[in-house]
N, C-alpha and C positions, 0 to 999 in steps of 0.2 A: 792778626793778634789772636790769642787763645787769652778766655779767660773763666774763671768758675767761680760758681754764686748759685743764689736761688731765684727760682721765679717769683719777681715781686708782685707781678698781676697777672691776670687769666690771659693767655694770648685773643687776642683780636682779631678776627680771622674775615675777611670780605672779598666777591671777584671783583675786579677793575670792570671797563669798559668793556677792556679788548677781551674776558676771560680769563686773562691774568689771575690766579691766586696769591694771596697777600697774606701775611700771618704778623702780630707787633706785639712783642711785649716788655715788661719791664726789667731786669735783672740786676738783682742787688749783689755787688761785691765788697766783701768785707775782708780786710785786712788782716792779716792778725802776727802780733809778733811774741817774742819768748820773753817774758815776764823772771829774769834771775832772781829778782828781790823775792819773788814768790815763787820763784823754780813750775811757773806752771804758762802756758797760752792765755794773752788776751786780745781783745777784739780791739782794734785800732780804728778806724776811718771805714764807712763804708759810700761808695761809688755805685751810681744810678746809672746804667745805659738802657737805652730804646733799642731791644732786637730787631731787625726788619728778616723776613722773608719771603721768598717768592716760589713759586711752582710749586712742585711736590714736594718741596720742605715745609713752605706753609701749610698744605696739608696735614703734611706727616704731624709738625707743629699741635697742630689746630685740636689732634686728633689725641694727642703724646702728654702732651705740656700742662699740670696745675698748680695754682698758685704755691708757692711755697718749696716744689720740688729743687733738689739740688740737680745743678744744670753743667757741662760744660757747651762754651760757645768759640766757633772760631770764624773769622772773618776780618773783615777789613773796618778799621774805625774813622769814622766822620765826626769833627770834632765844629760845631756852629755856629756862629753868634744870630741869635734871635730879636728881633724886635717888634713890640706890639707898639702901634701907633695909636693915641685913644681919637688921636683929633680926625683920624683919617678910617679909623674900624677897621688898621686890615693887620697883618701879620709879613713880617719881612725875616728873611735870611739869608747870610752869605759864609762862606766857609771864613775860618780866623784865618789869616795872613799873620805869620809872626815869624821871629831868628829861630831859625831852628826847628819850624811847624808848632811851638809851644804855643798853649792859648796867648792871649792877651786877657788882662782884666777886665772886665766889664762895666760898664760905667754903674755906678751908685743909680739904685732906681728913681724915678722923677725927674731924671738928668740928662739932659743931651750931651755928646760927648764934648761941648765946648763948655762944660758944665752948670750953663745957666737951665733956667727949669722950665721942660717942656713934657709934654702931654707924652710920655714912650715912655714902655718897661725894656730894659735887655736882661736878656738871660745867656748862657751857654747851654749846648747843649752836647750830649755825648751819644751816638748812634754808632750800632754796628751792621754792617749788611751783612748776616748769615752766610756760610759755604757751608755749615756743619754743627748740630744742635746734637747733644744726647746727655743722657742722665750721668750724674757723677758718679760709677759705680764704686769710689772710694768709701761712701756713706750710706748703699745700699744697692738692692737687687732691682734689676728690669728684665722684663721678659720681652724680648722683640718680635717682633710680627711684622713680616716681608707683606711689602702691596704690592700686588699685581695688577697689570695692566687689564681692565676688561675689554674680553678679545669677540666680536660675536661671533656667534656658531653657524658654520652653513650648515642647512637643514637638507642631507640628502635625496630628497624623497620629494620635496618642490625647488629646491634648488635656490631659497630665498636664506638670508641672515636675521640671526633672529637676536637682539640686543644681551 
């Protein structure tokens, strides 16, 4: 899915374990539809998803991206139901199962899904894994800048590489 908004928060940028680069951030999408009573655009609804990316996008990301900038995003969308357990201190998730891949509703907070009251919040959540991040140049200018690989040099003259 392709979609365009702005950066809602600074991207997050960390390596894993393995080295892995990681970049997260928030992207607000706003609706908007043609208003005839007033012959002009208004803003409708707006939609919260968590960017994720990895490798040299996060990079690029990490390097590119601030808060507020218009963004276009494409990738693939993970749609989640969350739950915080308070009795147990820890955080659960499983992807929604529904007709059609539509969410499901989430249970009213305080409530277990057999509706009597227990100690858990759920939320939904909306995530996209990144293939492809860049500025929305419908609403303005960027100037790009190629990264190169650093390659080290062999040093002729001892014969060693030099970073």
């Amino acid at each position: 899915m392709t979609v365009v908004g702005n950066a809602a928060t600074r991207p997050d940028f960390w390596e894993t374990a393995a080295g892995v680069a990681v970049a997260r951030f928030r992207l607000a999408v706003t609706v908007r539809r043609w208003d005839r009573g007033r012959e002009a655009w208004a803003d409708a609804y707006t939609s919260f998803y968590t960017v994720w990316t990895w490798r040299t996008l996060a990079a690029n990301v990490a390097g590119s991206v601030s808060l507020g900038e218009p963004l276009v995003v494409h990738g693939t969308l993970r749609v989640r139901e969350r739950e915080w357990d308070r009795e147990r201190e820890r955080e659960r998730d499983r992807p929604l199962q529904g007709e059609g891949g539509g969410a499901a509703a989430p249970a009213a907070p305080g409530m277990d899904s057999g509706g009597g009251a227990h100690q858990s919040r759920r939320w939904v959540t909306a995530e996209i894994d990144a293939m492809a991040v860049g500025h929305d140049l419908t609403r303005g200018t960027s100037a790009f800048r190629r990264v190169s690989q650093a390659k080290p040099l062999l040093n002729t003259l001892t014969g060693t590489t030099s970073p």
